[in-house]
C-alpha positions, 0 to 999 in steps of 0.5 A: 298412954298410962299414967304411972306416977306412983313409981320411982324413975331410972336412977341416973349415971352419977359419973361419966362412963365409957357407955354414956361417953361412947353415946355422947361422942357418936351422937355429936359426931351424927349431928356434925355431919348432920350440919355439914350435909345441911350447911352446903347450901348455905356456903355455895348460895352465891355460886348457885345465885351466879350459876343457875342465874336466880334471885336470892328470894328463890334460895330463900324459898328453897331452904324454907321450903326445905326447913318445912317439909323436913318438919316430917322427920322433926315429928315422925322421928323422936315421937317413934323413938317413945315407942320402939326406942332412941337407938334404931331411930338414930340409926335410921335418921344417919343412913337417911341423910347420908342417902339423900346428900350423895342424890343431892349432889346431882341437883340440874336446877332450883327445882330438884335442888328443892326436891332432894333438899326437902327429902333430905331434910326430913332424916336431917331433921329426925336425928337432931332431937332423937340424938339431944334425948339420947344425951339428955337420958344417958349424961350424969346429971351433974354435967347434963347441960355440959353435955348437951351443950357438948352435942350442940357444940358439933354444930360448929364442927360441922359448919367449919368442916363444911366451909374447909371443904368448900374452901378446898373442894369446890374450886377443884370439882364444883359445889357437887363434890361438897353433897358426894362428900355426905355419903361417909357419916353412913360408916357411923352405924355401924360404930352404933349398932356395935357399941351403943346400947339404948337409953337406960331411961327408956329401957326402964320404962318399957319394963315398968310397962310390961311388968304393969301389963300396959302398952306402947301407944302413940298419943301425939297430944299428950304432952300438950295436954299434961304440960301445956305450959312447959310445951309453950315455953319449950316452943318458944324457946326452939322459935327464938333460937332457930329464927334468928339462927337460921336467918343469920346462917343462911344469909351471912356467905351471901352478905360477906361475900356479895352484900359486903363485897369481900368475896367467896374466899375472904366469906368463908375464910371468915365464917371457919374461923368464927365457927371455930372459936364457937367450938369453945363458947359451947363448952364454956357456957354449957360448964357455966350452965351447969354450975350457975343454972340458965336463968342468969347465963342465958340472959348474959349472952342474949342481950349482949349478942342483940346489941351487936346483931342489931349494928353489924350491918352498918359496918363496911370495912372488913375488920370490923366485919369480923370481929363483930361477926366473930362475936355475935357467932360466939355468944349466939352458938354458946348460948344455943348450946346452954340453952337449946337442950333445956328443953328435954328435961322438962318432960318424963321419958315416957312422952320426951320424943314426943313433946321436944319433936313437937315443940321442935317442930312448931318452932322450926315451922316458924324459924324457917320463915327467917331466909325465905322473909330475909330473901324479901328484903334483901330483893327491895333494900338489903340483908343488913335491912333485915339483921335487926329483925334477927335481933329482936328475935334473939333478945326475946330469949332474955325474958323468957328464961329469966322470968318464965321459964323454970330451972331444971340445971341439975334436977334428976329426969322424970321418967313417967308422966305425973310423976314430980321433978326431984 
């Protein structure tokens, strides 16, 4: 891919438009049923434990194994979309994860649970960071971080959507209905290809190129290449974030409602009601973010939230369940949505797919061992034996933003590789 570092980048939205809101509601709204779909499992492990009568390591495996084939899409997806743009690649994830959660529902065992989850996973894992770079490219730069940690913030949604439906759902027609459910986000393409036009970033780019006589090729090294240090910390910053969430989302229905002895109902009653006041942390920090940078912000939360991470398992009674639980969700998720999207505005659109799918990828690789080695221990002693490894995970932020990592809050993107941050 060409260097062109001499020529000036795509002048950004300095306000909120009806174009840039519209790509900043549809791409929420693809990742909170991006969530959803990828959520069911972790709300009906106790029931799949108790029906198909297996370990907990084996569900464990399942999502790790999952996690890791859908590695493919995490990859293939953001690095396409440098090359044929974020819109198609968008679509294409959407109608890719909606196929497979309706073929989901129809899972006879662990083992073609494991199958549809895996394909599954690879569209799952393509429209997260091509719907993060989309925002990321299409937010005012002034509320950049707001908006990014707004598109975390349908995590929550989608959680709590997924926990709702659970709680209605599943005792009137099984933990199956939950997957059929998954067909619907389907009907968001067609808002996409109606009223959503590609990222000004990119299309500025592929005109700079053509004007140049130069073309589009995929070179999947060059970010490692030209940004080695932001490509280590960008890694590091997606392993510390997805290894303690994914450990902590995966395990917490089966440490309420088994470990804990609460019970299915009073587990998810728990985790809607944690997942909505989450809602809040991510607009909350996401506008602290903005007007204050991350390298305090992040810090504030992550060490607060290891500290009790660190002691929830020693609780027994149920009210101090919640609200300690109620309070680690609410500083991890605000700081994921602060921090999680930083990473895209550390590379130039001309390689930005490309560089957060592959630091995407390295970290999920490595996050995603966090319920198969939680599986293990739960086997020999239990999941609140393995919590503070989760914590330590998490309090590894604290230094790497703060000392480490450089502040980008506000800066306007890059647009070609070699070109210097304003």
């Amino acid at each position: 891919m060409a260097h062109l570092a001499g020529i000036d980048a795509a002048s950004p939205n300095a306000r909120w438009t009806k174009q840039n809101a519209a790509i900043l509601a549809i791409c929420v709204l693809g990742w909170i049923f991006d969530v959803y779909e990828q959520t069911v499992m972790q709300i009906v492990t106790p029931i799949l434990i108790k029906e198909w009568d297996i370990a907990p390591s084996t569900i464990g495996a399942v999502t790790t194994i999952g996690r890791w084939v859908g590695l493919i899409g995490l990859f293939v997806f953001p690095a396409l979309a440098d090359l044929y743009g974020r819109k198609p690649l968008l679509v294409i994830s959407i109608l890719g994860y909606s196929l497979f959660s309706g073929l989901t529902g129809f899972a006879g065992g662990w083992i073609s649970l494991l199958v549809l989850t895996s394909l599954n996973r690879i569209a799952l894992a393509g429209e997260v960071p091509v719907g993060m770079v989309m925002v990321a490219e299409t937010a005012p730069t002034k509320w950049r971080a707001s908006a990014l940690s707004i598109f975390n913030g349908g995590f929550p949604i989608g959680y709590m959507l997924c926990a709702l439906a659970a709680y209605f759902v599943v005792p009137l027609w099984s933990w199956r209905a939950l997957y059929w459910l998954g067909v619907l986000p389907a009907l968001l393409v067609l808002w996409i290809r109606i009223g959503v036009r590609e990222s000004p970033h990119f299309e500025s780019v592929s005109a700079t190129m053509l004007r140049e006589g130069l073309k589009r090729r995929l070179d999947l090294w060059l970010p490692v290449r030209q940004y080695p240090r932001d490509m280590l910390i960008a890694s590091l910053v997606y392993f510390f974030y997805l290894f303690s969430w994914i450990g902590w989302s995966a395990w917490m229905p089966q440490f309420l409602a088994v470990e804990k002895k609460l019970g299915f109902q009073v587990a998810v009653k728990y985790l809607t009601i944690w997942m909505f006041f989450a809602i809040f942390a991510y607009w909350i920090f996401g506008w602290l973010a903005d007007q204050f940078g991350r390298r305090y912000l992040i810090p504030m939360l992550t060490i607060p939230a290891s500290i009790l991470l660190f002691t929830i398992g020693r609780l027994e009674d149920a009210g101090s369940l919640f609200w300690a639980g109620l309070a680690v969700n609410f500083l991890v998720l605000g700081s994921f949505g602060a921090g999680l999207g930083y990473t895209t505005e550390l590379f130039p659109t001309q390689v930005r797919g490309t560089a957060v799918g592959a630091a995407y990828t390295f970290g999920t690789a490595a996050g995603a061992t966090a319920p198969l080695v939680l599986g293990w221990i739960a086997n020999t002693h239990s999941i609140a034996t393995g919590l503070p490894l989760l914590a330590l995970s998490f309090f590894m932020l604290a230094p790497l933003f703060f000392f480490v990592a450089r502040d980008t809050t506000r800066q306007e993107l890059t647009d070609f590789v070699g070109q210097d941050a304003a």
